[in-house]
C-alpha positions in Angstrom: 20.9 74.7 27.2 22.3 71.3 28.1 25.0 69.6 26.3 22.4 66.3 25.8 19.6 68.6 25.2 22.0 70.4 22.3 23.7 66.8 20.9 19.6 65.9 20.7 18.3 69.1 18.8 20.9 68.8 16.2 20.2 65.3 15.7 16.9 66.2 15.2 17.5 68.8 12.8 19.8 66.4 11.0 16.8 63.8 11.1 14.6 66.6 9.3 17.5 67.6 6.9 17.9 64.0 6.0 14.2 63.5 5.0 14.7 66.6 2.7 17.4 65.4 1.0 15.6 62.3 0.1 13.0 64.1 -1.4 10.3 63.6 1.7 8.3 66.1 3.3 8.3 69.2 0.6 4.6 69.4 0.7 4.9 70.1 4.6 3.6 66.7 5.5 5.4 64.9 8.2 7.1 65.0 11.5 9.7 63.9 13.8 10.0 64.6 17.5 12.1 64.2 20.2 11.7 63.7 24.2 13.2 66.6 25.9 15.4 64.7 28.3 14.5 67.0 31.2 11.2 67.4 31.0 10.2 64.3 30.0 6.3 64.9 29.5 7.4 67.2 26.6 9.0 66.9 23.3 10.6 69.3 20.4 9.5 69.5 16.7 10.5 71.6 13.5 7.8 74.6 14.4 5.2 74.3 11.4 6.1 76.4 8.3 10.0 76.1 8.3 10.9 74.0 5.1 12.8 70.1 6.3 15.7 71.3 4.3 16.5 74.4 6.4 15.9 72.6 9.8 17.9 74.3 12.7 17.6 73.9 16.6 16.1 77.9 16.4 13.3 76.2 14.5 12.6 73.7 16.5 9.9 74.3 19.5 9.4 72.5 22.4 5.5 71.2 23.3 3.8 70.5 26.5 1.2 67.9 27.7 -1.4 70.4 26.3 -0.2 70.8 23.2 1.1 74.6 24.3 4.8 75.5 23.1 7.0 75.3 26.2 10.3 76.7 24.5 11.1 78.3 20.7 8.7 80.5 18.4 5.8 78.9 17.0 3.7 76.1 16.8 3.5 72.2 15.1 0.0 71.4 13.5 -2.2 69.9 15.5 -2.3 66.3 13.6 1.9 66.0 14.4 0.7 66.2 18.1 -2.1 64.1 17.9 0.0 61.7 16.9 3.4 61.9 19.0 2.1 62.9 22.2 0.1 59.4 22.7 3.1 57.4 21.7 5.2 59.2 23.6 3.3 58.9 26.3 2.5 55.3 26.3 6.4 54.6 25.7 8.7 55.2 28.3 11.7 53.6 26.7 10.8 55.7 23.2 12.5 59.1 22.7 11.6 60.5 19.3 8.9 59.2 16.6 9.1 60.1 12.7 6.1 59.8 10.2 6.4 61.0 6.3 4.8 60.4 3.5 6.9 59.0 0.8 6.9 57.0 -2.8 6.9 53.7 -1.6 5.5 53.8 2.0 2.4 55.5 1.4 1.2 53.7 -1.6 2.5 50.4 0.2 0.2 51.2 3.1 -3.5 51.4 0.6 -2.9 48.1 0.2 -3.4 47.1 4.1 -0.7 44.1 4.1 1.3 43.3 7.0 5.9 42.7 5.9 7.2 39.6 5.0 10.9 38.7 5.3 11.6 39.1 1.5 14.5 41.0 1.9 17.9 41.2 3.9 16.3 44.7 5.3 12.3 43.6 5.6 14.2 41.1 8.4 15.1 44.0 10.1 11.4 44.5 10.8 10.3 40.7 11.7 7.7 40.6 14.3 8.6 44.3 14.9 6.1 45.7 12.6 2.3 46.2 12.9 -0.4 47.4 10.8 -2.9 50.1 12.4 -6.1 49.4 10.5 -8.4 52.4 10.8 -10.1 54.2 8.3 -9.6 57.9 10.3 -6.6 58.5 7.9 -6.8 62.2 9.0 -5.9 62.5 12.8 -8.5 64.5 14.2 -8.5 64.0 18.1 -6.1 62.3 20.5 -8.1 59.6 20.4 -7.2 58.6 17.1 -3.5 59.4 18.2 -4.1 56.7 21.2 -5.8 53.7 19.3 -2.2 54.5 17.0 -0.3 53.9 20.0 -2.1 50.8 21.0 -1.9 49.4 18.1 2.0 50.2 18.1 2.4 48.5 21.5 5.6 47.3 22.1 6.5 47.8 18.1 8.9 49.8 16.6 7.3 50.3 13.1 3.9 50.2 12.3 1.7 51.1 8.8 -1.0 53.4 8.9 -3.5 51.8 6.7 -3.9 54.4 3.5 -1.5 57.0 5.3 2.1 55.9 5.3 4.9 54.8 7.7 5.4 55.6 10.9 8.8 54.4 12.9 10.2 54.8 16.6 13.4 54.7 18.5 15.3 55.5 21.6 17.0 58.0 19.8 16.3 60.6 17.4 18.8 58.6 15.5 17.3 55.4 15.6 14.3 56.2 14.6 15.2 58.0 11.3 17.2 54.9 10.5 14.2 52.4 10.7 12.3 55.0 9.2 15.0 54.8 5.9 15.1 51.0 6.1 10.8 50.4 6.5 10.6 52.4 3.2 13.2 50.8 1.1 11.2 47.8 2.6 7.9 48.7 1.3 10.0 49.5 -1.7 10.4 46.1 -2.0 7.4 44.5 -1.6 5.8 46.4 -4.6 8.2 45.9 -7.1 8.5 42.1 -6.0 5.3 41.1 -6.5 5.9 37.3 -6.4 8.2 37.6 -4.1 9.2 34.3 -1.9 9.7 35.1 1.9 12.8 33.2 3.9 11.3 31.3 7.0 10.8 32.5 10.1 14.2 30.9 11.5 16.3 32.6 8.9 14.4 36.3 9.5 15.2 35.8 13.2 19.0 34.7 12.5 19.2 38.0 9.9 17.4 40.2 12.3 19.6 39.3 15.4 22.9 40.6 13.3 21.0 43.7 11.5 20.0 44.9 14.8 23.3 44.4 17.0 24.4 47.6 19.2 25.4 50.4 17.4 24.1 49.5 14.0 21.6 52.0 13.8 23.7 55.0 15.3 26.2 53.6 12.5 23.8 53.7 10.1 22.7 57.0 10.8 26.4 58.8 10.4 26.6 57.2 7.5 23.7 58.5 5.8 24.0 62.3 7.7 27.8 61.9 5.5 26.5 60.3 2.0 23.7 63.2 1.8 26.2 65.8 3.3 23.5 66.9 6.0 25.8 68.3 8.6 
């Protein structure tokens, strides 16, 4: 195995280990993925049945264009590919995708409303955040999974009405970060009802420091050290 392939697997495990220790994904909902940076029509998820918390690159399996496991033991439901293998597809310069459900995002996304710059972190997510409006909240076909991708375009967040969050990235790293951010977000907006948005200006001007190089790959040490996910 490759040295980037490796560095990528165990930032996915530590992606998966990370939702667990926030309490996400104990049901077995959820998924994150990650392009496989040599074969770049496939991508590696936490095979189906292993618990987020014990997360390790043996449990992860690689997937092809069919859905078929490439590398590993095992399989991911067929939702998680329903999902990532459309975005994946229609994203070039995306390498991983995560999708939870969680306290705050999920009910946030029943109510159908698009972010507003109430907060030093919703800025983060000006005019980088869509909602995907469709009733099919269980992903049946990759049909569904493509109108997702549509409607993420060039995005980098995006709320599945009556489902939850879904977030993307470059990086494995990247995309777990906005994934923390987007629900502390959502947080937010339901505790702060009456909340008064900054202007557009002022979003742009926090959003242009908040996402400077490196922030997110800071970001993402950070919270790999405060939850001790090594």
């Amino acid at each position: 195995m490759s040295n980037e392939r490796t560095d990528i697997l165990e930032d996915l495990c530590r992606g998966y280990r990370l939702f667990a220790s926030l309490g996400w994904g104990s049901t077995g909902d959820g998924h994150i993925s990650a392009r496989d940076p040599q074969e770049s029509d496939c991508f590696w998820m936490l095979r189906y049945g292993v618990p987020f918390r014990l997360a390790s690159i043996d449990d992860l399996v690689m997937i092809g264009p069919d859905g078929s496991t490439v590398l590993g033991e095992g399989n991911v439901n067929e939702p998680a590919f329903k999902i990532h293998r459309p975005i994946l597809t229609a994203r070039s310069d995306i390498a991983s995708a995560a999708h939870t459900h969680t306290d705050w995002g999920t009910p946030f996304s029943a109510e159908g409303r698009p972010l507003q710059p109430i907060t030093q972190e919703a800025c983060f997510f000006f005019d980088d955040c869509v909602v995907f409006d469709d009733d099919e909240v269980q992903i049946q076909d990759l049909a569904a999974g493509e109108r997702i991708a549509q409607c993420l375009g060039r995005n980098h967040a995006l709320i599945l009405k009556n489902h939850g969050l879904l977030t993307v990235g470059s990086s494995v790293s990247r995309a777990i970060c906005r994934f923390v951010l987007l629900e502390k977000v959502c947080e937010a907006h339901l505790k702060a009802r009456e909340a008064k948005p900054v202007n557009s200006n002022a979003a742009r001007y926090a959003k242009s420091d908040l996402t400077r190089p490196g922030a997110l790959e800071n970001m993402f040490g950070y919270l790999t050290k405060h939850h001790s996910v090594h």
